[in-house]
MARTI-700753 format. One record per residue: residue in three letters; x, y, z of N, C-alpha, C, CB in turn. Coordinates in steps of 0.2 Angstrom, whole numbers, padded with zeros to 4 digits, always signed. Last residue first. Glycine has a CB too. Layout:
<rs>
AlaXYZXYZXYZXYZ/...
</rs>
This chain:
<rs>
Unk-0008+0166+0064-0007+0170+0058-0009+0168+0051-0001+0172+0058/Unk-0010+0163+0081-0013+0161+0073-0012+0168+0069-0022+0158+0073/Unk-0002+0158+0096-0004+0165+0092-0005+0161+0084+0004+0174+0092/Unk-0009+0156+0114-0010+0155+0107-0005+0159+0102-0016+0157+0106/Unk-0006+0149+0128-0005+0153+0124-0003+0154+0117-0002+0155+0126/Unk-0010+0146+0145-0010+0141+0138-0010+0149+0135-0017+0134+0134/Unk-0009+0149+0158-0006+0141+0156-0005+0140+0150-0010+0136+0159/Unk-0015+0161+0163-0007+0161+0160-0005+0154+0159-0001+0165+0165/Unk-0027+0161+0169-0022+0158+0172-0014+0156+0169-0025+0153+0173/Unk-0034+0166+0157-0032+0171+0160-0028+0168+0167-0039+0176+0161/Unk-0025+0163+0140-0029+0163+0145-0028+0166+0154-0031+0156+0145/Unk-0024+0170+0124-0021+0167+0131-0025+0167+0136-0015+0169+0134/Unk-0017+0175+0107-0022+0171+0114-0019+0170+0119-0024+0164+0114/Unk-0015+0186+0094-0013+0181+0102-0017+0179+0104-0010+0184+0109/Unk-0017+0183+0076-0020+0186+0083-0017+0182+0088-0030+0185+0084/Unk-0012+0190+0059-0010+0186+0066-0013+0189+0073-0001+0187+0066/Unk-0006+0194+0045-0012+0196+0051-0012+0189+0055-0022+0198+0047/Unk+0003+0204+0037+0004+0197+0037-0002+0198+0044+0013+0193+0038/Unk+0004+0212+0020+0002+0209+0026+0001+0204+0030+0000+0211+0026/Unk+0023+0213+0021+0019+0213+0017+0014+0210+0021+0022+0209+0012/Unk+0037+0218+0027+0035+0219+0020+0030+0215+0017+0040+0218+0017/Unk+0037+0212+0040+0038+0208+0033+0038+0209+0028+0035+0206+0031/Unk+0043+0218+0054+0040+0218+0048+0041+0216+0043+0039+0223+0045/Unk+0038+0214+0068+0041+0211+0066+0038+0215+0059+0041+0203+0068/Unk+0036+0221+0084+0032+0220+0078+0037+0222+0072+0025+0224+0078/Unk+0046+0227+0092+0044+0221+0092+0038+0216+0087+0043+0221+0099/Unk+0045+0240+0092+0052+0238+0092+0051+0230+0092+0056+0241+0098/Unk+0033+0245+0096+0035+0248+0088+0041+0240+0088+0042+0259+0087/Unk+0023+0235+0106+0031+0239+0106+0032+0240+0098+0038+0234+0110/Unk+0013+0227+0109+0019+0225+0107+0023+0226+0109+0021+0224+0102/Unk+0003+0237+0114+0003+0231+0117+0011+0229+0116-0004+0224+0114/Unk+0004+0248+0104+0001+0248+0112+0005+0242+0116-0008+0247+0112/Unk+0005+0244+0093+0010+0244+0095+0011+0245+0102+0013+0247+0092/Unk-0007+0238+0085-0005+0232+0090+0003+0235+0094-0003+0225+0085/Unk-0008+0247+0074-0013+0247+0080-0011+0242+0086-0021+0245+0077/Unk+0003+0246+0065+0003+0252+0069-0002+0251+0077+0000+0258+0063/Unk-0002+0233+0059+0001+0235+0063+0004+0240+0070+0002+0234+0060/Unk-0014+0227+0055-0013+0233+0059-0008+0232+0060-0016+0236+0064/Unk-0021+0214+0053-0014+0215+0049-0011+0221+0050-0014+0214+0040/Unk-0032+0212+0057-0028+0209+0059-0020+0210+0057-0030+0204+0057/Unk-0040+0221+0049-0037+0224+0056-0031+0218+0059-0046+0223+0062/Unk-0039+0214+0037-0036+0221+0037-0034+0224+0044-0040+0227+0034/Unk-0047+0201+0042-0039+0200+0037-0035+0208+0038-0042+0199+0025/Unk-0058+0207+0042-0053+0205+0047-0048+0202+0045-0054+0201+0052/Unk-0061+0211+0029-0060+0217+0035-0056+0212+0041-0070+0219+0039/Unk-0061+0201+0021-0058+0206+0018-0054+0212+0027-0065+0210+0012/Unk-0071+0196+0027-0065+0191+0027-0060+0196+0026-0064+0185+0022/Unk-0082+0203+0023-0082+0201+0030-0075+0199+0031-0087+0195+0032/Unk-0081+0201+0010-0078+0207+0010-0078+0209+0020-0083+0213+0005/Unk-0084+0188+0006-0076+0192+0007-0076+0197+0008-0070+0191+0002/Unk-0096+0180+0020-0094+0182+0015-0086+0186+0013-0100+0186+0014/Unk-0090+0164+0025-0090+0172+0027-0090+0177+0020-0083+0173+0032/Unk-0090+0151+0020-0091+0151+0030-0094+0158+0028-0081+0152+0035/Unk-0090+0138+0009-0093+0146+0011-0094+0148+0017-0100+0147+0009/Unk-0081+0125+0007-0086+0129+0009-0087+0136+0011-0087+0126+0012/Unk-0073+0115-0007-0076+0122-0002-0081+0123+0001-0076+0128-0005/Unk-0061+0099-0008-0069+0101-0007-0070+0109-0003-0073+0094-0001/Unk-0046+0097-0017-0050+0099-0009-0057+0101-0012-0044+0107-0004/Unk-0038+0084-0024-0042+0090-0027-0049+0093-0018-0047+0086-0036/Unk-0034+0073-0018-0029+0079-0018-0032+0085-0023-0020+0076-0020/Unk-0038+0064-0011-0041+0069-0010-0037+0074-0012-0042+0069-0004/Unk-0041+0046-0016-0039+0052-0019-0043+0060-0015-0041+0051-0026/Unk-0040+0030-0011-0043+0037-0010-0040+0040-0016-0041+0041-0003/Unk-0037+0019-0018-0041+0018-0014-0044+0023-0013-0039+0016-0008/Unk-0031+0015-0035-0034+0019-0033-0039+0020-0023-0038+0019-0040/Unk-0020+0001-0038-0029+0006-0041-0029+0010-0034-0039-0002-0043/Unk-0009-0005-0037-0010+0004-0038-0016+0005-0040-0005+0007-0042/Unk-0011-0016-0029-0010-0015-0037-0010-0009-0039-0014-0018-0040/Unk-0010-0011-0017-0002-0017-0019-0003-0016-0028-0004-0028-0014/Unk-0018+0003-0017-0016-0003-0015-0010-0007-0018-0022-0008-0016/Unk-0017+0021-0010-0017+0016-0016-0014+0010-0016-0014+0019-0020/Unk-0021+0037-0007-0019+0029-0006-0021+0024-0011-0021+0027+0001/Unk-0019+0054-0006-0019+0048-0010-0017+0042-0007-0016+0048-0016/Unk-0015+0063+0005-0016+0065-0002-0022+0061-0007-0008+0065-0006/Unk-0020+0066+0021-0016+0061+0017-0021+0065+0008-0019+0050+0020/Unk-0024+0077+0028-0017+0075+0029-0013+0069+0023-0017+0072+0037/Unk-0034+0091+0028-0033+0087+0025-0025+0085+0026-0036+0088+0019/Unk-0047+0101+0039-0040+0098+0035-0039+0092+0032-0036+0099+0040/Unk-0066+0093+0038-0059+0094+0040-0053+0096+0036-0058+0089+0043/Unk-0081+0091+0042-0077+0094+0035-0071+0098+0039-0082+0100+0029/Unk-0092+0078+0046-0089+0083+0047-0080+0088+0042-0088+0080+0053/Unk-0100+0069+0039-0106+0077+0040-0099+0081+0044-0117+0076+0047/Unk-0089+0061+0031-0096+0061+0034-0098+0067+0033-0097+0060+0041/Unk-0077+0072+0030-0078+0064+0032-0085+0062+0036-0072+0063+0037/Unk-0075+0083+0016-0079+0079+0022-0077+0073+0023-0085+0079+0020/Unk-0060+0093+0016-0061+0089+0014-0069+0084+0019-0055+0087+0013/Unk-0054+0108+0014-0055+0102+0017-0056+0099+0014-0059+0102+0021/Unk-0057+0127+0017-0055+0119+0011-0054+0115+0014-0049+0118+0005/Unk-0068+0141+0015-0063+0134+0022-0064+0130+0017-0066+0131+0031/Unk-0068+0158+0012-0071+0150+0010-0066+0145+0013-0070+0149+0000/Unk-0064+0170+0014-0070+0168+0016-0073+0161+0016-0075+0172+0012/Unk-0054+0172+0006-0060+0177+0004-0065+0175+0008-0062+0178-0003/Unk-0043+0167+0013-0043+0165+0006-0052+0168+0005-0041+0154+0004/Unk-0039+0172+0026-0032+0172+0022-0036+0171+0013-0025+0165+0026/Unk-0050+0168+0033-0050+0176+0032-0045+0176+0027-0047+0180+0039/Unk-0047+0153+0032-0054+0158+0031-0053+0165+0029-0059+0159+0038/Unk-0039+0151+0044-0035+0152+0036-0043+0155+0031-0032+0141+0033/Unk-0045+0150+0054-0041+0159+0053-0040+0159+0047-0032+0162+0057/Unk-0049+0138+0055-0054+0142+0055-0051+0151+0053-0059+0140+0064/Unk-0038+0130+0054-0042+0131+0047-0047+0135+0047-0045+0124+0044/Unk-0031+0134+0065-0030+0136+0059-0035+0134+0056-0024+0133+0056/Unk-0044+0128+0073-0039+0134+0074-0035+0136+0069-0034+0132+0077/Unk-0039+0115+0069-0046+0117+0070-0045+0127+0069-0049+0113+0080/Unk-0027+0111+0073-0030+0110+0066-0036+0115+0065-0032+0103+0065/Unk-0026+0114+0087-0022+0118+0084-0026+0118+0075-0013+0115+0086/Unk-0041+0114+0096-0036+0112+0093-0034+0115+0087-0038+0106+0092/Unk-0048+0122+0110-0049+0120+0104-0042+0117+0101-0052+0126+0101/Unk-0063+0118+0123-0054+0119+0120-0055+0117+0114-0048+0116+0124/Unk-0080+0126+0123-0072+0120+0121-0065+0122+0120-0072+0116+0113/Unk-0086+0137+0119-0086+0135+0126-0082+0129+0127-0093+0133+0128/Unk-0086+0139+0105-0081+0144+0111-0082+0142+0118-0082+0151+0111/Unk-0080+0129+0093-0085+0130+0098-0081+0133+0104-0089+0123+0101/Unk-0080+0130+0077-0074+0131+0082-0081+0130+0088-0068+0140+0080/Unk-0080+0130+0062-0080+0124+0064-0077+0124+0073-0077+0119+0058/Unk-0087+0143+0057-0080+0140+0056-0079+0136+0058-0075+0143+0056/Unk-0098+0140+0064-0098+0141+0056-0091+0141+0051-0102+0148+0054/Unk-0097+0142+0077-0098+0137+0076-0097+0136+0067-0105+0136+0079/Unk-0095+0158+0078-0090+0151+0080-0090+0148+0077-0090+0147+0085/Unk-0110+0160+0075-0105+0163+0069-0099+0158+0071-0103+0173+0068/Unk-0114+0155+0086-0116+0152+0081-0109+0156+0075-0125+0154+0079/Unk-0109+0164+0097-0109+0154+0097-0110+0151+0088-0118+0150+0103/Unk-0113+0175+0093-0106+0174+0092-0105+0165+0092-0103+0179+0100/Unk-0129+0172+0097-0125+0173+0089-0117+0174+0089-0129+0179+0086/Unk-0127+0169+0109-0131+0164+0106-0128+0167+0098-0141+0165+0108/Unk-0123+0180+0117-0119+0174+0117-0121+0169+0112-0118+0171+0124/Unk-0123+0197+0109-0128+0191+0112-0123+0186+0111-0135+0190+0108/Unk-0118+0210+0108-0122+0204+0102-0125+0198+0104-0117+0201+0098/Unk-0117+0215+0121-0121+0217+0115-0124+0214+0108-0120+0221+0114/Unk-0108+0204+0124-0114+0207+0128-0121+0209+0125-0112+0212+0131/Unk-0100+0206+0117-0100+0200+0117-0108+0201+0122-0092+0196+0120/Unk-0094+0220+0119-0095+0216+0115-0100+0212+0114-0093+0213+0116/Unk-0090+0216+0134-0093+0222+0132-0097+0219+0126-0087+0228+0130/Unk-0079+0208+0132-0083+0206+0134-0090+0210+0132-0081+0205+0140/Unk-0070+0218+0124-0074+0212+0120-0079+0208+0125-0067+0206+0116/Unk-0067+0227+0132-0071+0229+0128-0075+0223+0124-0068+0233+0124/Unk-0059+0220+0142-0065+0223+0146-0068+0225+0139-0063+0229+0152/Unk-0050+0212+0135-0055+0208+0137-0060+0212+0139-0053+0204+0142/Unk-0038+0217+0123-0042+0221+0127-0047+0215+0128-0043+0228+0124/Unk-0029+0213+0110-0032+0207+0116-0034+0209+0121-0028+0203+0118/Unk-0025+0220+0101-0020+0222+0108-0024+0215+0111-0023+0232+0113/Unk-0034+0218+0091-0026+0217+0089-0023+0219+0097-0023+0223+0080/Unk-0048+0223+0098-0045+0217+0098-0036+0215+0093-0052+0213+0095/Unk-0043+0237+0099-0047+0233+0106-0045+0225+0105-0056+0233+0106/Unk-0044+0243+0089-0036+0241+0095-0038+0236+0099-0034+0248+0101/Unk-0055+0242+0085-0050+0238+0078-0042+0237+0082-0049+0245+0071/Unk-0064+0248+0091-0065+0240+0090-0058+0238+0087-0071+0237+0085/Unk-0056+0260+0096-0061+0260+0089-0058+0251+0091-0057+0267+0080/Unk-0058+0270+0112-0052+0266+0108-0059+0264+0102-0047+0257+0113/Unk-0058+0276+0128-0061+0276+0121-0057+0274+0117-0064+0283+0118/Unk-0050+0267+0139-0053+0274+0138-0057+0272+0133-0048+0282+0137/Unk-0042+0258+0146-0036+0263+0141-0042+0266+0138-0029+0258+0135/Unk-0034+0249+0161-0039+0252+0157-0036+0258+0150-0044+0257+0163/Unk-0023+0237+0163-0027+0242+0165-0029+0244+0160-0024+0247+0168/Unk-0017+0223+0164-0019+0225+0172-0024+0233+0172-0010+0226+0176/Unk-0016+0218+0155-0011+0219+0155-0012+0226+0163-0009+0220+0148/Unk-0027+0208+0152-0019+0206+0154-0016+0209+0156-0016+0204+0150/Unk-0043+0218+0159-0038+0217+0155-0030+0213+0157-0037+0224+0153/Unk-0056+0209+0168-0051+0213+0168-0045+0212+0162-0049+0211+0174/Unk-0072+0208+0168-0068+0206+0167-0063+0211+0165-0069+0201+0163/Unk-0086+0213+0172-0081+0209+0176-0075+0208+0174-0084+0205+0177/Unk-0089+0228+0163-0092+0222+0165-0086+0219+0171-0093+0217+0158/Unk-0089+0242+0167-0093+0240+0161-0097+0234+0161-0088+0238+0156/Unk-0079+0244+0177-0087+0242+0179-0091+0240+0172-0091+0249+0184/Unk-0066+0255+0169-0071+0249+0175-0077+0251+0174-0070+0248+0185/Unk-0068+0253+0149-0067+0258+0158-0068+0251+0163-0076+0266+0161/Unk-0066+0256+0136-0061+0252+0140-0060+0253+0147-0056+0253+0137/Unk-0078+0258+0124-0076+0260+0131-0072+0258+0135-0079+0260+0135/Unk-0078+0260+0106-0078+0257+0112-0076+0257+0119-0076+0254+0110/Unk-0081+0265+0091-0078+0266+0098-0081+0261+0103-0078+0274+0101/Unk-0078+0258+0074-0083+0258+0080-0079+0260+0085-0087+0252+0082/Unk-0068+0255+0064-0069+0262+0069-0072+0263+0072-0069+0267+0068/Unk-0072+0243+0062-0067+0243+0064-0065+0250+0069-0064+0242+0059/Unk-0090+0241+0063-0084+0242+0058-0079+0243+0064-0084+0249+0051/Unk-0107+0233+0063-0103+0241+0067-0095+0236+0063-0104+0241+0079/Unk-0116+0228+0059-0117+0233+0056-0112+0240+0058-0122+0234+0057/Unk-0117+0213+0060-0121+0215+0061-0121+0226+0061-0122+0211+0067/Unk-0102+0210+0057-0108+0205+0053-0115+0210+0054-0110+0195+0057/Unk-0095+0215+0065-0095+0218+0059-0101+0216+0055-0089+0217+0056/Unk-0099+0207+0077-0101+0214+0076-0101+0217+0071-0098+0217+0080/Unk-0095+0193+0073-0102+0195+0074-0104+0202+0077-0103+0189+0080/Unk-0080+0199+0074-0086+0197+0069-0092+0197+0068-0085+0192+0067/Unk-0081+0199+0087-0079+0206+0085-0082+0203+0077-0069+0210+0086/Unk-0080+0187+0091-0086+0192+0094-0084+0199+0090-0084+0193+0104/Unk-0068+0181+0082-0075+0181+0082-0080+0184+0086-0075+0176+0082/Unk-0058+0184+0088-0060+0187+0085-0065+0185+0082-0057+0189+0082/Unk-0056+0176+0102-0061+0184+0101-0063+0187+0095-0057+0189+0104/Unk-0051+0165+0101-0057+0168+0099-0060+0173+0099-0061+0166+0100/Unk-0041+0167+0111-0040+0167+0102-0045+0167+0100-0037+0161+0098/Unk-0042+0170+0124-0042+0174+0120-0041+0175+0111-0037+0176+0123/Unk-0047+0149+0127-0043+0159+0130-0046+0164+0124-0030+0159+0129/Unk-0045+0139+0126-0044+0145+0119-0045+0149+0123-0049+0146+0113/Unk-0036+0125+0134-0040+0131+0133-0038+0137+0127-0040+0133+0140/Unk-0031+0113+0120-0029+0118+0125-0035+0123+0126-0022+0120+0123/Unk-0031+0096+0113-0031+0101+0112-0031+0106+0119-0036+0100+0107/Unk-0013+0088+0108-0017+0090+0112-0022+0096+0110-0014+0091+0118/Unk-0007+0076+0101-0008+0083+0096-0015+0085+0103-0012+0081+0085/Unk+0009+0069+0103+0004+0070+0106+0002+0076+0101+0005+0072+0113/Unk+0020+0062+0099+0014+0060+0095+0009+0063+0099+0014+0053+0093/Unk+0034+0073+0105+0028+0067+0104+0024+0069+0101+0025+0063+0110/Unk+0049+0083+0105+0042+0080+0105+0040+0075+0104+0040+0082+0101/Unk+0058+0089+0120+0056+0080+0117+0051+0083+0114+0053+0072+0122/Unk+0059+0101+0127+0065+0101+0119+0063+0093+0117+0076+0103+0121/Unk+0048+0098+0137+0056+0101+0140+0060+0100+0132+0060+0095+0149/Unk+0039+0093+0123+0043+0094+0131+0046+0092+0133+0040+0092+0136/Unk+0027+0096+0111+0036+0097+0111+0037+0099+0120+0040+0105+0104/Unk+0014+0088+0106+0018+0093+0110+0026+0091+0110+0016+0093+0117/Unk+0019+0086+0086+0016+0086+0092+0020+0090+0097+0014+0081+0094/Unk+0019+0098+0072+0021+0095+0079+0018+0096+0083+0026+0096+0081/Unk+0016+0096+0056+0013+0096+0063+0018+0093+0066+0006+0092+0063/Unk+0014+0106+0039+0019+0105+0043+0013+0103+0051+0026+0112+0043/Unk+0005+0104+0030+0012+0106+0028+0016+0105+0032+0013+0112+0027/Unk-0013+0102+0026-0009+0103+0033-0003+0101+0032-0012+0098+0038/Unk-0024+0107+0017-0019+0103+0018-0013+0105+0022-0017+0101+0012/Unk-0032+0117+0012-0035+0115+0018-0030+0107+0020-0045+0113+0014/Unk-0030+0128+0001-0033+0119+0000-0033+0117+0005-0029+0114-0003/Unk-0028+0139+0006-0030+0138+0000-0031+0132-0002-0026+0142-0005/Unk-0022+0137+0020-0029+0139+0016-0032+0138+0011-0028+0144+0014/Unk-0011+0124+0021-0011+0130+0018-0017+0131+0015-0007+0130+0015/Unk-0002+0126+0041-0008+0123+0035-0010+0128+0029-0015+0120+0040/Unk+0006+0121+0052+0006+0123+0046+0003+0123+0044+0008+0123+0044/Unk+0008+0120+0068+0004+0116+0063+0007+0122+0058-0005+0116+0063/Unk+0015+0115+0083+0015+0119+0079+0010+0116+0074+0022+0121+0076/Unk+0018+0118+0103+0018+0115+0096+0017+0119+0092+0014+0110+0095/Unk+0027+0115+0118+0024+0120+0113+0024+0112+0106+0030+0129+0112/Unk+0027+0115+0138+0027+0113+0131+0025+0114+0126+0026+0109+0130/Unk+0033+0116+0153+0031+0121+0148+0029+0113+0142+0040+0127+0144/Unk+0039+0115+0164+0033+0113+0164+0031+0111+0157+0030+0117+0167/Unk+0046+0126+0169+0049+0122+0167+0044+0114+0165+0054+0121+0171/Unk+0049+0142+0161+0043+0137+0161+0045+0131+0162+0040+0137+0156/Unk+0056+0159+0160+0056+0152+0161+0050+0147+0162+0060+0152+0165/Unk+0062+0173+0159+0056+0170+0158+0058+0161+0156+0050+0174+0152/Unk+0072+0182+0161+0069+0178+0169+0062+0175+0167+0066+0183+0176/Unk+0070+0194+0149+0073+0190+0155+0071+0187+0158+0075+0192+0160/Unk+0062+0187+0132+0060+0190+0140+0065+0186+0146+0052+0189+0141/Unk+0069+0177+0120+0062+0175+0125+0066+0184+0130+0063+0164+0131/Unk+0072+0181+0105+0072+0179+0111+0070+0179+0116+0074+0179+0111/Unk+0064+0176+0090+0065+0180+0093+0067+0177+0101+0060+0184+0091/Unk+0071+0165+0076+0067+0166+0082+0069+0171+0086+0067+0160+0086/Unk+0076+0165+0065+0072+0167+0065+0068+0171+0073+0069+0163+0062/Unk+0086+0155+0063+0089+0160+0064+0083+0167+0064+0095+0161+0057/Unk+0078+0142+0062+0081+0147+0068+0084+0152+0070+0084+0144+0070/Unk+0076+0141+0050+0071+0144+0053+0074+0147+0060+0064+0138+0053/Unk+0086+0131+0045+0088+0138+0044+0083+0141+0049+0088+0140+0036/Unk+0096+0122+0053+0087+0124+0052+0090+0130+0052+0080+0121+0058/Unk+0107+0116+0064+0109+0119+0058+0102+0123+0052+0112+0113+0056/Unk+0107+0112+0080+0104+0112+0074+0105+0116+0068+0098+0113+0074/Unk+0109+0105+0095+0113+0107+0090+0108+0107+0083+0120+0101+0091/Unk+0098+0110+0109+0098+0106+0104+0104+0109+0098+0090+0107+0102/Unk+0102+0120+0121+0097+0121+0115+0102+0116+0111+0096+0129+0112/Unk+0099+0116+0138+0103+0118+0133+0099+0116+0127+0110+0116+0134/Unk+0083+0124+0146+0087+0117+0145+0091+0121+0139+0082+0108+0142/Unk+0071+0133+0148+0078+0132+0152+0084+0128+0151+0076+0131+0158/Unk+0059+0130+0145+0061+0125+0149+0068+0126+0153+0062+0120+0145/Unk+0062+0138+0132+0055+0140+0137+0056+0135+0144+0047+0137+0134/Unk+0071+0134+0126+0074+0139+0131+0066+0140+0134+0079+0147+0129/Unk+0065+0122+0122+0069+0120+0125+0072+0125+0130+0072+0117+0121/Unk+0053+0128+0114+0052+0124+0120+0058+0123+0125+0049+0118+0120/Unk+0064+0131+0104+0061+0136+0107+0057+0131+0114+0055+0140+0100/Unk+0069+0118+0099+0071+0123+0101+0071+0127+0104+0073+0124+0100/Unk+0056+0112+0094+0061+0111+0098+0066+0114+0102+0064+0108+0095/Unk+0052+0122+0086+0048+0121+0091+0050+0116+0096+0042+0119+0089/Unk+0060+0123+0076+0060+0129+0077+0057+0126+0085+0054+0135+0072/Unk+0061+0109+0070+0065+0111+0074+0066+0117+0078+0069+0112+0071/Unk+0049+0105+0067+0049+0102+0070+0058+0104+0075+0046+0097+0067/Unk+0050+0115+0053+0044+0115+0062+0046+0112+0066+0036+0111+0063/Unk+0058+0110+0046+0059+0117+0050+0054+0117+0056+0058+0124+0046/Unk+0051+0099+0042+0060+0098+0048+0060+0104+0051+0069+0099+0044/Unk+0041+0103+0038+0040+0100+0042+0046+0100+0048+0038+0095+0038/Unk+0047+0108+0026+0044+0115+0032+0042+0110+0037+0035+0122+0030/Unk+0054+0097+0019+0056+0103+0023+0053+0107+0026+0059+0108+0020/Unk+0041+0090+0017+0047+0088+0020+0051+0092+0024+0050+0085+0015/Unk+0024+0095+0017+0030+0093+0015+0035+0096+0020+0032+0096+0008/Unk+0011+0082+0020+0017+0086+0023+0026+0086+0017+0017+0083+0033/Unk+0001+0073+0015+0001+0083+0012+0008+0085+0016-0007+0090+0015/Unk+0007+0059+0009+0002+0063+0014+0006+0070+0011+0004+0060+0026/Unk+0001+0045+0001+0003+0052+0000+0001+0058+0005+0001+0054-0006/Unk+0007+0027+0002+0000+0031+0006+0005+0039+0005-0003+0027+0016/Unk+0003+0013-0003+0006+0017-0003+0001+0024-0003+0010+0016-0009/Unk+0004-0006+0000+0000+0000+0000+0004+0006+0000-0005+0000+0006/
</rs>
């Protein structure tokens, strides 16, 4: 039997090295001898931050067909394993409460109040920051306005627009899942996959095929579906890609520039155990 899976080879070594290595100083442990080019990439961690608990992974996956490029499992203390856990979502969803507000009529420059008492929930970074336009609120990961939010649109339709990229906000979610639901915004709205049954997933194997090479599967032409209309995909594809607006939180000096746009949201949760970021 011969079986074509979607990972290619090299972004796969690079994942699996970047995330080696990077768990490894999250852990404190000497770093792995590696030659991966990707490592000349990585930024370096914050004095005195350490984890020795820690563990990290990675996916790669590419939008435009819904085939998954590069997976590692958790990577601990610098071992990975076949582990593909999934983790509280924290903060990565948010952008979807802020969708379910553009969906319903309010834009990026909508203001918003960042005071006490609004609601219960406190910001990461311990304080308030006044009138801001929805568009800082969530590229900074402000909680007191997206609860806010989340209020006014109602938890029943934020659950549902979640749900339509295949994500449930009352669940931890998984890194596949996760990507293929951001990779949406990156291709006008439309999630590729593949169904298995009534559920429509990333895709890992290409083609398989028996001892006589007829044919068992073939998925390497991906199945679409319609999540968002693009000009909804268009908008958070554009806030996501602010830079300028995320320097509050970042620092000028720490937003990385690409030359080109690249939209990406943090996560985390508010026991600081799990932390996201999808680009």
């Amino acid at each position: 039997m011969l079986i074509i899976s979607t990972l290619d080879y090299n972004l796969q070594k690079n994942a699996a090295c970047v995330t080696e290595i990077y768990a490894s100083r999250l852990a404190d442990l000497p770093e792995p001898q590696s030659d991966c080019e990707a490592v000349r990439l990585l930024p370096s961690l914050p004095p005195d931050v350490t984890y020795a608990d820690s563990s990290a992974s990675a996916v790669v996956l590419d939008p435009k067909t819904g085939q998954v490029l590069a997976l590692v499992g958790e990577t601990i203390q610098g071992v990975e394993t076949p582990l593909v856990s999934a983790h509280s979502s924290g903060s990565v969803l948010d952008a979807f409460v802020y969708l379910t507000g553009f969906t319903r009529g309010l834009s990026p420059a909508s203001l918003t109040w960042d005071i006490p008492g609004n609601v219960a929930a406190q910001n990461f970074d311990g304080e308030y920051h006044g009138a801001l336009p929805l568009r800082e609120a969530l590229v900074n990961d402000y909680q007191v306005p997206m609860e806010t939010l989340k209020t006014q649109m109602g938890i029943e339709n934020v659950t549902k627009i979640a749900a339509s990229f295949g994500l449930d906000i009352n669940e931890s979610s998984a890194m596949l899942d996760l990507a293929s639901a951001y990779g949406v915004f990156g291709v006008q709205g439309v999630k590729f996959g593949q169904y298995l049954g009534s559920d429509f997933s990333p895709v890992t194997v290409l083609r398989v095929e028996g001892v006589d090479h007829g044919v068992i599967l073939d998925w390497s032409v991906p199945e679409a579906q319609t999540v968002v209309t693009p000009a909804m995909a268009y908008l958070m594809t554009h806030v996501l890609s602010d830079e300028p607006a995320r320097w509050d939180t970042w620092g000028r000096q720490n937003v990385l520039e690409l030359g080109r746009p690249a939209g990406v949201k943090p996560g985390q949760t508010v026991d600081g155990k799990d932390a996201w970021v999808v680009g």
